[in-house]
C-alpha positions in Angstrom: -22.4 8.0 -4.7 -18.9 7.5 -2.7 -19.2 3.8 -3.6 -20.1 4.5 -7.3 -17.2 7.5 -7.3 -15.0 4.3 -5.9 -15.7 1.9 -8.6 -14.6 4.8 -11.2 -11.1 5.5 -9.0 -10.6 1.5 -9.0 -11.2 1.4 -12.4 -8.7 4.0 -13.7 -6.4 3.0 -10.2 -3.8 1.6 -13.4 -4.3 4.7 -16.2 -0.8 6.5 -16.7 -2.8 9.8 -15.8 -3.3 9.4 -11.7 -5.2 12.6 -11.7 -8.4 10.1 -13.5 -8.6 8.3 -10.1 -7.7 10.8 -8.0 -10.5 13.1 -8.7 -12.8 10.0 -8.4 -11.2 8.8 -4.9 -11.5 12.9 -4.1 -15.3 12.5 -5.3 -16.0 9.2 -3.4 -14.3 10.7 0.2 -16.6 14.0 -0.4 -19.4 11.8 -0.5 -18.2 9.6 2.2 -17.8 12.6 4.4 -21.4 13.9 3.9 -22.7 10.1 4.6 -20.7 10.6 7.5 -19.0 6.9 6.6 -16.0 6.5 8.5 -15.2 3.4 7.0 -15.4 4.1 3.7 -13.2 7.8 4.8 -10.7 5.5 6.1 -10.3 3.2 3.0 -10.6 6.4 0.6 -8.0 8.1 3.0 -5.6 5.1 2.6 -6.2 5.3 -1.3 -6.2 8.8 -2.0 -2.5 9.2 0.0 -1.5 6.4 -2.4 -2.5 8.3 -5.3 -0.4 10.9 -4.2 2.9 9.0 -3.2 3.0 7.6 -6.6 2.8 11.4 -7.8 5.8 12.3 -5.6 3.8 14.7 -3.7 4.7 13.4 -0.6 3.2 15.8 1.9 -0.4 15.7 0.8 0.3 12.1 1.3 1.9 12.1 4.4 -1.3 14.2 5.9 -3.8 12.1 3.8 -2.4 8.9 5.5 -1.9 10.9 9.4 -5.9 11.4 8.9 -7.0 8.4 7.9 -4.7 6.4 10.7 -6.9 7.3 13.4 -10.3 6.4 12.1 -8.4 2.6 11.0 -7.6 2.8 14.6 -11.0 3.5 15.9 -12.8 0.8 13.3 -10.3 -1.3 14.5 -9.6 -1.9 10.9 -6.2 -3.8 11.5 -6.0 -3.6 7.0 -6.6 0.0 6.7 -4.0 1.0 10.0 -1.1 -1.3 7.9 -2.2 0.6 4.3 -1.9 4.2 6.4 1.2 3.3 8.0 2.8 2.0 5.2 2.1 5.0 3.2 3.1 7.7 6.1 7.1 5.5 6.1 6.7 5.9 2.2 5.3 9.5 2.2 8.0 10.0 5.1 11.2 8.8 3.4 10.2 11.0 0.2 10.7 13.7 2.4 14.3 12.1 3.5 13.1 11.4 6.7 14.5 7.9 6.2 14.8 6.5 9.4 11.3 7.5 10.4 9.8 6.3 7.1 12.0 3.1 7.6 10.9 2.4 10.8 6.5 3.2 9.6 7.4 0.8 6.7 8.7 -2.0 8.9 6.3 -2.1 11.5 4.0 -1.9 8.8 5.5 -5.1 7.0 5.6 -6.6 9.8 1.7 -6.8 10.9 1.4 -7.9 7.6 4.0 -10.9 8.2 2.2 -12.2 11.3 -1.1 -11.8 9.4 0.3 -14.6 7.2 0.2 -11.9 4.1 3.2 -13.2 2.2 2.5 -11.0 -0.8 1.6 -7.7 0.5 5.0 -8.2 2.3 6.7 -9.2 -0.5 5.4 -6.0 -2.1 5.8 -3.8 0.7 9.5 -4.8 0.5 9.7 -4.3 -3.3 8.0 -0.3 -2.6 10.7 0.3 0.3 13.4 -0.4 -1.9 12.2 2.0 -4.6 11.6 4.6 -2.3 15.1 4.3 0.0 16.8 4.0 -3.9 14.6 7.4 -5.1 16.3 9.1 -1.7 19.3 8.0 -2.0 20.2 4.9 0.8 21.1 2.6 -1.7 22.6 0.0 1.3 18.8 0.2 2.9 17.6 0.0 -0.7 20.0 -3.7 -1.4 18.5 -4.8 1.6 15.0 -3.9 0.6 15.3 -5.6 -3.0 17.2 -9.0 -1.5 14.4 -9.5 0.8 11.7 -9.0 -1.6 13.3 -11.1 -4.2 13.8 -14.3 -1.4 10.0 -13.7 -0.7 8.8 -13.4 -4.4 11.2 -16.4 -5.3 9.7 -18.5 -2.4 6.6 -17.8 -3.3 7.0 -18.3 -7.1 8.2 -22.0 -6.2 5.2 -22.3 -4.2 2.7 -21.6 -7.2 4.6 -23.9 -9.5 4.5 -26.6 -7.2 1.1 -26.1 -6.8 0.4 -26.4 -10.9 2.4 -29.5 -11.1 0.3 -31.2 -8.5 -3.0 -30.0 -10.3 -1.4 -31.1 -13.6 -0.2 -34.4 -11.7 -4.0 -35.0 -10.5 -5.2 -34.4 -14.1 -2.8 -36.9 -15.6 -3.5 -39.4 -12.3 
């Protein structure tokens, strides 16, 4: 049932109305709970705090990300621990606690950049700059959007060189 409650959240993750997924995420973790699944808590933890950042409700977030931090930590989920950390610096700066939520974000971008995960960083640069703009440190937010924009552009030259050379081979 929490898998099958988690295919439902997924699949309305994009809808306009978060309250769609979040009553399936809120489904999936009760039944995740009564499996006694800490894996799937942690993910649906993770998850459900992001449902609520993008909601503004930043301090069922906050506590939804805290919770699920130390079950990552105890999986030794290294995926899940960057997703709750990322979130609490996210949840934390919406409640203009911006130098704590800068510092979760960074350390959180960081794993991510010496797990290779050029993407998720460039995206996890893109979400700090909305957030520091939202609370008002629009210097930290300049910073935020430069660096995501050198990453996305780096890796937008990337791709295209990569379709030139499969083009190339076709025409070869």
């Amino acid at each position: 049932l929490a898998s099958a409650h988690l295919a439902v959240a997924l699949a309305y993750a994009e809808d306009p109305n978060i309250d769609l997924s979040r009553r399936a995420y809120e489904r999936s973790l009760h039944h995740a709970r009564v499996a006694k699944d800490p894996s799937m808590q942690a993910l649906l933890l993770g998850n459900l705090s992001d449902t609520y950042l993008r909601a503004g409700e930043y301090g069922r977030a906050l506590a939804l990300a805290e919770e699920c931090m130390p079950l990552a930590v105890e999986l030794k989920d290294t995926e899940t621990q960057t997703l709750a950390l990322h979130n609490m610096g996210l949840a934390k700066i919406g409640l203009k606690r911006i130098a704590d939520g800068k510092s979760d974000v960074m350390k959180a971008i960081a794993i991510e950049r010496q797990q290779g995960a050029t993407t998720s960083v460039s995206e996890g640069w893109h979400e700090l700059g909305l957030y520091l703009e939202r609370a008002g440190d629009f210097a930290g937010a300049m910073t935020a959007f430069e660096e995501y924009r050198r990453i996305a552009d780096t890796l937008s030259r990337a791709d295209q060189r990569k379709r030139v050379l499969e083009a190339q081979e076709l025409f070869d």
